[in-house]
Backbone as CSV, one residue per row, in Angstrom:
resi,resn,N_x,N_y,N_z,CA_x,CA_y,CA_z,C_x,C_y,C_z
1,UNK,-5.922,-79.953,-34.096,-5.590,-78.662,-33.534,-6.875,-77.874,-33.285
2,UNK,-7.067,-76.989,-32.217,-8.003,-75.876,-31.825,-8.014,-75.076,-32.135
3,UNK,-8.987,-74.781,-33.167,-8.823,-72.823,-33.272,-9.514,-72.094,-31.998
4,UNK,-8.922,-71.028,-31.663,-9.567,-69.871,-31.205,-9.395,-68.882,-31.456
5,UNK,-10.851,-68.684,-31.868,-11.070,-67.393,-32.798,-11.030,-66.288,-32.166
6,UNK,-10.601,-66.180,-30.909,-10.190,-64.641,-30.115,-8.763,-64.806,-30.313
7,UNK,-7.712,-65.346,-30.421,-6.730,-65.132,-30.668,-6.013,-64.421,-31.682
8,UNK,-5.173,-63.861,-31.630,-5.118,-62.259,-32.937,-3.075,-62.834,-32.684
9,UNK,-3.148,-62.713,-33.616,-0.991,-63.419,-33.776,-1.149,-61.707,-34.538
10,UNK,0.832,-61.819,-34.662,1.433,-60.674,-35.115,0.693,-60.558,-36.396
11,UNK,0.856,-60.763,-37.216,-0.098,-60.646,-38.821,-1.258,-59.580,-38.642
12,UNK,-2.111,-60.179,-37.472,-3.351,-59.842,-37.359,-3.040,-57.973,-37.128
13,UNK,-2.350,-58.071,-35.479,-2.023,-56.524,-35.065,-1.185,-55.867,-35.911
14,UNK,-0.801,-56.352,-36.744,-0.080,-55.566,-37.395,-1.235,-54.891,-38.787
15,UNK,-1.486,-55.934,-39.203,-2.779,-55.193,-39.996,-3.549,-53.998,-39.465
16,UNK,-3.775,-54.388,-38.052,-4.979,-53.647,-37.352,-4.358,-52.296,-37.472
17,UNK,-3.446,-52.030,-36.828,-2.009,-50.769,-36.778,-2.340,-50.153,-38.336
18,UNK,-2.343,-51.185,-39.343,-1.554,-50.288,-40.509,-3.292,-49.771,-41.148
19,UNK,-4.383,-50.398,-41.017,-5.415,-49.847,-40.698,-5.728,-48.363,-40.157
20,UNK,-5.558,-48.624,-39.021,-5.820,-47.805,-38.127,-4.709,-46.494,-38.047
21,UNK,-3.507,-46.537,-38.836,-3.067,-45.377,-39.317,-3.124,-45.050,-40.675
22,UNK,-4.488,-45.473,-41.615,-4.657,-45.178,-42.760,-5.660,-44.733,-42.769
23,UNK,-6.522,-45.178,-41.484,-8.132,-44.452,-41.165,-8.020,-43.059,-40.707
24,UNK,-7.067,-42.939,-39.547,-7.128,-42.218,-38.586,-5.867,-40.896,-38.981
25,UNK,-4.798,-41.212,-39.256,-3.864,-40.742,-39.793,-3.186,-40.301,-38.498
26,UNK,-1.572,-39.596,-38.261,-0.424,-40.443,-37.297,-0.709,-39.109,-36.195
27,UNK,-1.565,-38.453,-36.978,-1.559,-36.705,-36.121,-2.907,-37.097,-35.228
28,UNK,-3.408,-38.035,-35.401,-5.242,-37.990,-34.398,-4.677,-39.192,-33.396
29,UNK,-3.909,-40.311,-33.898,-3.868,-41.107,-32.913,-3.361,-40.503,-31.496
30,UNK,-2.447,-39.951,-31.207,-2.078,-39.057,-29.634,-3.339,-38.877,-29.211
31,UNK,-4.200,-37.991,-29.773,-5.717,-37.685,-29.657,-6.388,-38.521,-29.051
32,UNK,-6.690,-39.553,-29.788,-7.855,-40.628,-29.721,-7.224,-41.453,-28.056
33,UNK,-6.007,-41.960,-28.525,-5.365,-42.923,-27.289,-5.598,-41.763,-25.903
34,UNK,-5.031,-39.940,-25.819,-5.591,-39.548,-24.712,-7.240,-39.772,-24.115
35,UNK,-7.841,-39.697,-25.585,-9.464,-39.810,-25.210,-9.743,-41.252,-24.729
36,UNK,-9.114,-42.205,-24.979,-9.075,-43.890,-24.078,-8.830,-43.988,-22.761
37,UNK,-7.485,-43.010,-22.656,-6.953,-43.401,-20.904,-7.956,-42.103,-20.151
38,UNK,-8.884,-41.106,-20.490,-9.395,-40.651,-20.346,-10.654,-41.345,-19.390
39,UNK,-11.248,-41.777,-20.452,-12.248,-42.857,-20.528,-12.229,-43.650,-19.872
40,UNK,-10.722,-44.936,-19.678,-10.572,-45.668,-18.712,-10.449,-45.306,-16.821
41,UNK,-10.035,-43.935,-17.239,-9.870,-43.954,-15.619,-10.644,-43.383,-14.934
42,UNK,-11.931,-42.693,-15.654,-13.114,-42.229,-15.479,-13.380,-43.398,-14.853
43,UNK,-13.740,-44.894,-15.744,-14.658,-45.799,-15.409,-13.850,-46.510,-14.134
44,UNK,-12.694,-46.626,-13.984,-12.192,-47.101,-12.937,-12.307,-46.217,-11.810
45,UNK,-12.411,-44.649,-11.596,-12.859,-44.164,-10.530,-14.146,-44.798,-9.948
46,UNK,-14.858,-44.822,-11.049,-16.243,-44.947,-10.803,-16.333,-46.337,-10.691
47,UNK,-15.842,-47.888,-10.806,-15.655,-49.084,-9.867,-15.076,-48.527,-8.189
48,UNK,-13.917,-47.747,-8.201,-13.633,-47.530,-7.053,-14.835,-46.812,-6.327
49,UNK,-15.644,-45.884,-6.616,-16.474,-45.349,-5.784,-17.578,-46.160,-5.275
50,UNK,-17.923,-47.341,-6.369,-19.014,-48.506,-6.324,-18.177,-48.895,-5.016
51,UNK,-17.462,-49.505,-4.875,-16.275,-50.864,-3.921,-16.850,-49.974,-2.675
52,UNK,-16.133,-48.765,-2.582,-16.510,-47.721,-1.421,-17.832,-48.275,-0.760
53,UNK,-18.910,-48.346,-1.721,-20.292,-47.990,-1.350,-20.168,-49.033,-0.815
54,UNK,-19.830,-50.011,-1.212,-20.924,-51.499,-0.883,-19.740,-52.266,0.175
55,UNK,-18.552,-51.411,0.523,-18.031,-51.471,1.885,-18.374,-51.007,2.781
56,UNK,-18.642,-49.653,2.622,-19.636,-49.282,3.564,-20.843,-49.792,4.135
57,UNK,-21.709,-50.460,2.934,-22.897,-51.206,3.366,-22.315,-52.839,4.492
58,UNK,-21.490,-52.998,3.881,-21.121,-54.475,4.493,-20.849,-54.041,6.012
59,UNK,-19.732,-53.123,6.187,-19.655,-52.676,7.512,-20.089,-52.042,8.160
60,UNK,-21.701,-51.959,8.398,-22.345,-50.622,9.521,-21.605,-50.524,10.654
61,UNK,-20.218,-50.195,10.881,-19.885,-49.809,12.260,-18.742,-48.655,11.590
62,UNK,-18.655,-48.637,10.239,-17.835,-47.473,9.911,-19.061,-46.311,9.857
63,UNK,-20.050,-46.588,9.222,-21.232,-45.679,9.817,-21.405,-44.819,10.566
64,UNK,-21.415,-45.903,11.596,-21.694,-45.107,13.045,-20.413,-44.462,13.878
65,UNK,-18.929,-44.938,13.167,-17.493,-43.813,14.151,-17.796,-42.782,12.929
66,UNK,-18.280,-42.318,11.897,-18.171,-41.158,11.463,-19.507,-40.250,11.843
């Protein structure tokens, strides 16, 4: 059999959970998870604005109709 050691089974997340509401306690998590999707969609604007750029570069003829 193969281990792979990135693989996390129920046991694992469930630990992580009961952790992570003994660190954090049940009133910060809302908190923290807004400060994630926060975070995430910051960085995904900012892939989308990259994509923009380097479409623009690929196509010099959108360039030149604006």
């Amino acid at each position: 059999m193969i281990a792979y050691p990135l693989f996390i089974g129920y046991g694992e997340i469930i630990l992580i959970i009961i952790l992570f509401l003994l660190i954090f306690g049940a009133k910060k998590i809302p908190e923290l998870m807004r400060g994630v999707g926060k975070g995430v969609r910051s960085f995904k604007e900012g892939l989308n604005d990259v994509e923009k750029e380097i479409k623009k570069e690929d196509n010099p003829s959108e360039k030149e109709d604006k």
